[in-house]
Every structure is written in structure tokens, then in C-alpha cells.
C-alpha positions in Angstrom: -1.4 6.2 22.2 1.9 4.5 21.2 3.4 4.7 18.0 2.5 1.0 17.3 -1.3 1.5 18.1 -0.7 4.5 15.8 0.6 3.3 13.4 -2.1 0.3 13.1 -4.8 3.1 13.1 -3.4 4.8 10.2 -3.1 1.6 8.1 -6.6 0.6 8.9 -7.9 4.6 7.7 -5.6 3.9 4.7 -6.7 0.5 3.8 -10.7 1.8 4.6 -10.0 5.1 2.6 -8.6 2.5 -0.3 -11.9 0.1 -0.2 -14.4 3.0 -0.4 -12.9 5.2 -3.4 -13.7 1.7 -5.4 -16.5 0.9 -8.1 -18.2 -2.4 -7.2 -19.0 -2.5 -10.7 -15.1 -2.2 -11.6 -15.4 -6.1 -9.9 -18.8 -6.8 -11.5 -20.8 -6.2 -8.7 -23.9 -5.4 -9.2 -25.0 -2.5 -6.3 -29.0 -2.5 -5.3 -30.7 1.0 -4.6 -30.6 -0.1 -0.7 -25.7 -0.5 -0.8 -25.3 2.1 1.9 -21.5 1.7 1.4 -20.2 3.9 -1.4 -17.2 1.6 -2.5 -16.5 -2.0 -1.4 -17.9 -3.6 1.4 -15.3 -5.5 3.7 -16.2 -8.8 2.9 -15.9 -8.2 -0.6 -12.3 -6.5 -0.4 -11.8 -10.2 2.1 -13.1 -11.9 -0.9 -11.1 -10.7 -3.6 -7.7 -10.9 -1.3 -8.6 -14.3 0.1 -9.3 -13.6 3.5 -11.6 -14.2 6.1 -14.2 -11.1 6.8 -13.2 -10.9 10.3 -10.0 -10.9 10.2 -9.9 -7.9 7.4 -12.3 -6.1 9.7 -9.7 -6.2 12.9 -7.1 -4.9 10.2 -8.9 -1.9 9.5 -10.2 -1.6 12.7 -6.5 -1.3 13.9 -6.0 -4.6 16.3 -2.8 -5.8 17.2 -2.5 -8.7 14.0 0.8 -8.7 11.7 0.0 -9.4 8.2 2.5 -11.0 6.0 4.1 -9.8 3.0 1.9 -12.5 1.5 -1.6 -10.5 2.7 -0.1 -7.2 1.6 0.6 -8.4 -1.7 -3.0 -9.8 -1.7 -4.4 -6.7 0.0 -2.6 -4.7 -3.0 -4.1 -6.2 -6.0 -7.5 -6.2 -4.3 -7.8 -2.4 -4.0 -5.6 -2.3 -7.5 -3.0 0.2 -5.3 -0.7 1.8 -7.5 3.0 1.7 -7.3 3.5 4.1 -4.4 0.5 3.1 -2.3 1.7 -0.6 -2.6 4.9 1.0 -0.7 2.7 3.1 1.2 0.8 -0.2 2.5 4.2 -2.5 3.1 5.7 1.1 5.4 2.7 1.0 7.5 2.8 -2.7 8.3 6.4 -2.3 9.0 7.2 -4.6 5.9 10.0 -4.2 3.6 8.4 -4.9 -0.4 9.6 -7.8 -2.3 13.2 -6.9 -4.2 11.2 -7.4 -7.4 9.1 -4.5 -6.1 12.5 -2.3 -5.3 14.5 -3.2 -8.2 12.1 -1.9 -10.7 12.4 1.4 -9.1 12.4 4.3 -12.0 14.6 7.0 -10.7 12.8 10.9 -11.5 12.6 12.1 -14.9 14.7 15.1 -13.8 17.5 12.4 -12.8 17.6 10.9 -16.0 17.9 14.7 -17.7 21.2 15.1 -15.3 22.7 12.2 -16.2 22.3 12.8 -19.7 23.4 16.1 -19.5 26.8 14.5 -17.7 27.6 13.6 -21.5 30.2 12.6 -22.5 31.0 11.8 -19.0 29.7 8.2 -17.6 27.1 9.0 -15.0 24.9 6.0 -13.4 22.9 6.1 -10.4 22.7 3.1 -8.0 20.3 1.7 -5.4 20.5 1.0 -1.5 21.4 -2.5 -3.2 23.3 -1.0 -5.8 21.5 -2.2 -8.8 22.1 0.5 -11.1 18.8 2.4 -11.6 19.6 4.6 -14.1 22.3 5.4 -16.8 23.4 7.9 -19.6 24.9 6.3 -22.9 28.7 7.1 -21.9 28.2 4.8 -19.4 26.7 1.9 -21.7 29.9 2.7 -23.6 32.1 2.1 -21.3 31.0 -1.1 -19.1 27.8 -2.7 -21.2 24.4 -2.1 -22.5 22.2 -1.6 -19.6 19.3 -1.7 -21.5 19.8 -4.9 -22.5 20.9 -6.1 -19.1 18.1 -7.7 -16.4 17.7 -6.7 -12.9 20.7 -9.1 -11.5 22.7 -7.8 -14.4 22.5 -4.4 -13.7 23.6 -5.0 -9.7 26.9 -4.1 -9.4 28.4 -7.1 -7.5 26.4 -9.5 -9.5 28.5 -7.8 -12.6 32.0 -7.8 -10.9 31.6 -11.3 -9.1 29.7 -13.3 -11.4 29.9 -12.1 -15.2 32.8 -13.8 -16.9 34.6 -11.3 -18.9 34.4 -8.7 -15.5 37.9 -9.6 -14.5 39.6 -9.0 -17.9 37.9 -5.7 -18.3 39.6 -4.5 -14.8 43.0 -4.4 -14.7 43.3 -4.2 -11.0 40.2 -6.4 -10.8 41.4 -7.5 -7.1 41.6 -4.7 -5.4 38.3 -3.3 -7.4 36.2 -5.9 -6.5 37.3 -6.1 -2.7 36.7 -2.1 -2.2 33.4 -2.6 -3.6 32.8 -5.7 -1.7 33.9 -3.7 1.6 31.4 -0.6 0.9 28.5 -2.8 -0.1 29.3 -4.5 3.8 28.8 -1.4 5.0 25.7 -0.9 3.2 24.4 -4.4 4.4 25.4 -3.3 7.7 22.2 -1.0 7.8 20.2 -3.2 6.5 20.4 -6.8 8.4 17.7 -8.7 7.6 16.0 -7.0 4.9 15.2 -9.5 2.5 16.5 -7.4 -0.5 19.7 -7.7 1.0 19.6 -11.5 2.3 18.5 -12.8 -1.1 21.1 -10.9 -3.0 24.3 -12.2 -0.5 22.9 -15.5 -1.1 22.7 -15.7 -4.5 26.3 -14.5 -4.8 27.5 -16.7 -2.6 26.1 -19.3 -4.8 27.8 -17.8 -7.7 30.7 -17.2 -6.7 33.2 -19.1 -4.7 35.0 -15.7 -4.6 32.8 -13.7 -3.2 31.9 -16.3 -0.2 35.2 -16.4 0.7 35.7 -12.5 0.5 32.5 -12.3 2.7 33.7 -13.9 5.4 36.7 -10.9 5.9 33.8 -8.8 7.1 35.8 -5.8 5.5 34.5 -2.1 5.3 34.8 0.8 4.0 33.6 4.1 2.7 32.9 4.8 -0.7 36.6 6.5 -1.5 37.6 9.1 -3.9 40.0 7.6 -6.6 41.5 6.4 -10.0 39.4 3.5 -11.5 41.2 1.5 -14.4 38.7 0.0 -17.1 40.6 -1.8 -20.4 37.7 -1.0 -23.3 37.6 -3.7 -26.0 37.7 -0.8 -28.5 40.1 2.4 -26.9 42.4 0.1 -25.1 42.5 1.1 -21.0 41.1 4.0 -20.3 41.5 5.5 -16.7 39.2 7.6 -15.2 38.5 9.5 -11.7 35.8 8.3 -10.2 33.4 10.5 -7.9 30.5 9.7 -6.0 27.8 11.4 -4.3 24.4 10.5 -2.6 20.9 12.7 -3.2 20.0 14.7 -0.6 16.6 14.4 -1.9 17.1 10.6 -2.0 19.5 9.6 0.6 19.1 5.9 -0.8 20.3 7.4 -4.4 24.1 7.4 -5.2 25.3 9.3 -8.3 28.9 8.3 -9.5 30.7 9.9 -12.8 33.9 8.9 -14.3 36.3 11.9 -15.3 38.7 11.2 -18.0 42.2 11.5 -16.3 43.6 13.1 -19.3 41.5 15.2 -21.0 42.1 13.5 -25.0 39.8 10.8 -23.6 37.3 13.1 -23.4 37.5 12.9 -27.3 38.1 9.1 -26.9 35.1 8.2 -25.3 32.6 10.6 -27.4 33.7 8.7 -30.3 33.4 4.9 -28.8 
């Protein structure tokens, strides 16, 4: 058996294993001593994703069909799958979830105990799209309130290419944002295609006229040890060495802390 026919087996068990741990009277159905299925019958998980019967039966029964990311999404709220089932589901049909779905991501508890723990050092953690996932207050003090930032907000090359006051806050804003451009190429590089990626390149290129024209340099590069600049509206400019590091419990996870080059700003930033 290949690995496509085996794959299709295991998300048809899944989706099956999914349909029969359900109450039919969780969907108001009302089950007669004669139901010999324990859970949901077929047709009734069709019903509530909008699909035909017989189609839903050749996706459990493992046939050669390719559902959409539209079907899954339908197939997901039918059997009320939880976060990592829904990602479960998308894996097995060889889809990638919606970047809603990945940008809402909630890095582990534990994560967010290190980071704060990296006080009074700024300590974020950034995504395979690097949206910033996760934060410690230092950090808020330094480049924004991510709390009170959205998903775009919180991407890193939405913030240095499209927020307004970016530039000022940089004093080597150039080369900055043209190092980050070139590792977040690299990035893209492993993921062409992938419509977390596509959407975000797009949207920037919107955006920004300078990141279109940067884009088409196809630059790359490593994420490189280094100095990073930041003038602070409050302490003045502040400079800082910058390390970075992936997971290697989460190889998609990148941690990065800013050192104080000289140790008073240690003090400085404790008391921003």
C-alpha cells in the first residue's frame, strides 16, 4: 500500500472514529431503540457539512477524492473537532489550515514562563511566518504593546514595512529591514505556495512600495548574530545584542532576546 492510499485510510478511520464518539442528541436527533450506530450516521455528518452522502462515504471509505480546504473546514465544525484535530484533519488531507487558523497559535504555557523569566531582558518568540506568538513585558517596553496589537500587527514585516513610526524607531532602519527581509526569503523559500505565506507577500506588496521593490532582489540570508539599534521614545537609543535560537521541540518556534550592550541599561530598561 502506498503512502497516499495510506494516508487516505487513516483519514477515513479518523473522520469515522470522529462521527461515532458523537451524541445525536448533541444535534437534536432524536435516536429510536432500533439506531444500530452508536454516534452519527453518515448521512447525518453529510448533512450538517453540506455534503452529499455518497461522497462522505468514499471519504471515509478512503477513495482517491481531494477535499478542499472549504470541506475540511465544513467537515470540522460538523464533528465540532477541537483545535488540534482540525490540524489533525487539514495534515491528513495534505492541506495547509487557513493563516487565521496558524496565527492564533498559543505557544506552551511553559514558553510563556521562560520568557517571563528572561526579565528584564526582551524575549519574543516568532512563527514560521514570523508573527510574534508570544512576549514578555520587556519586550512590550521596548517595540509596542502586543497585547493590544492584531494578528498583522504582531508580524514582524507587517511592523517594519508598513507601521509608520517603524523607521524613526530604527536608526539603521535600511539595513534592518533588508536583513530581515532577506531571512524571511529564506523562510518563504520552504514554504512556496503555502497560502500563509502567499497571502502575507501579497498583502505587503500592497502596502508597501518598499517592500515590492526589495522583493524582487531575491536576497537571503541567515538569521545573524549582531548589534540591533532601537531609539526608545522614553530612554533615548538603546542598543542591544540580539540572539536567536529555534526550539528543538518546535523547530517552527524561534526565540530571540535582546542583551543590553552595556550593562546600566539593564537598569534602564527595568525602569521604562
Amino acid at each position: 500500500m502506498g503512502n497516499d492510499s495510506k494516508r487516505r485510510k487513516e483519514l477515513g478511520a479518523f473522520l469515522k472514529t470522529c462521527r461515532l464518539r458523537l451524541s445525536p442528541a448533541e444535534f437534536g436527533i432524536q435516536s429510536s431503540p432500533h439506531r444500530r450506530t452508536s454516534g452519527l450516521r453518515r448521512e447525518e455528518v453529510a448533512d450538517l457539512a453540506g455534503l452529499s452522502t455518497i461522497w462522505y462515504t468514499w471519504l471515509e471509505q478512503g477513495r482517491d477524492i481531494r477535499p478542499s480546504s472549504q470541506v475540511l473546514e465544513s467537515l470540522g465544525k460538523a464533528l465540532r473537532l477541537n483545535r488540534h484535530e482540525l490540524l489533525h484533519l487539514y495534515t491528513l488531507a495534505e492541506h495547509r489550515p487557513p493563516y487565521n487558523f496558524q496565527a492564533d497559535t498559543q505557544v506552551e504555557p511553559s514558553l510563556q514562563r521562560m520568557l517571563d523569566k528572561l526579565e528584564p531582558f526582551p524575549s519574543i518568540i516568532t512563527g514560521p511566518r514570523w508573527d510574534v506568538l508570544a512576549w514578555n513585558q520587556a519586550a512590550c517596553e521596548l517595540v509596542g504593546d502586543f497585547n493590544r496589537m492584531n494578528t498583522l500587527e504582531r508580524n514582524s514585516l507587517w511592523r517594519m514595512f508598513v507601521r509608520p513610526d517603524y523607521p524613526d524607531s530604527l536608526p539603521e532602519w535600511p539595513k534592518v529591514a533588508k536583513g530581515l527581509l532577506a531571512q524571511f526569503r529564506s523562510s518563504y523559500g520552504r514554504h512556496i505556495g503555502d497560502p500563509w505565506f502567499e497571502e502575507l507577500v501579497e498583502l505587503l506588496k500592497k502596502e508597501s512600495d518598499t517592500f515590492k521593490d526589495w522583493w524582487e532582489n531575491h536576497e537571503v540570508l541567515s538569521i545573524p548574530p549582531g548589534t540591533k539599534r532601537i531609539r526608545h521614545p522614553v530612554k533615548g537609543e538603546l542598543e542591544f545584542n540580539q540572539l536567536s535560537m529555534t526550539l528543538a521541540d518546535h523547530p517552527d518556534l524561534k526565540v530571540t532576546v535582546y542583551i543590553p550592550c552595556i550593562p546600566l541599561l539593564d537598569v534602564q530598561m527595568s525602569q521604562v
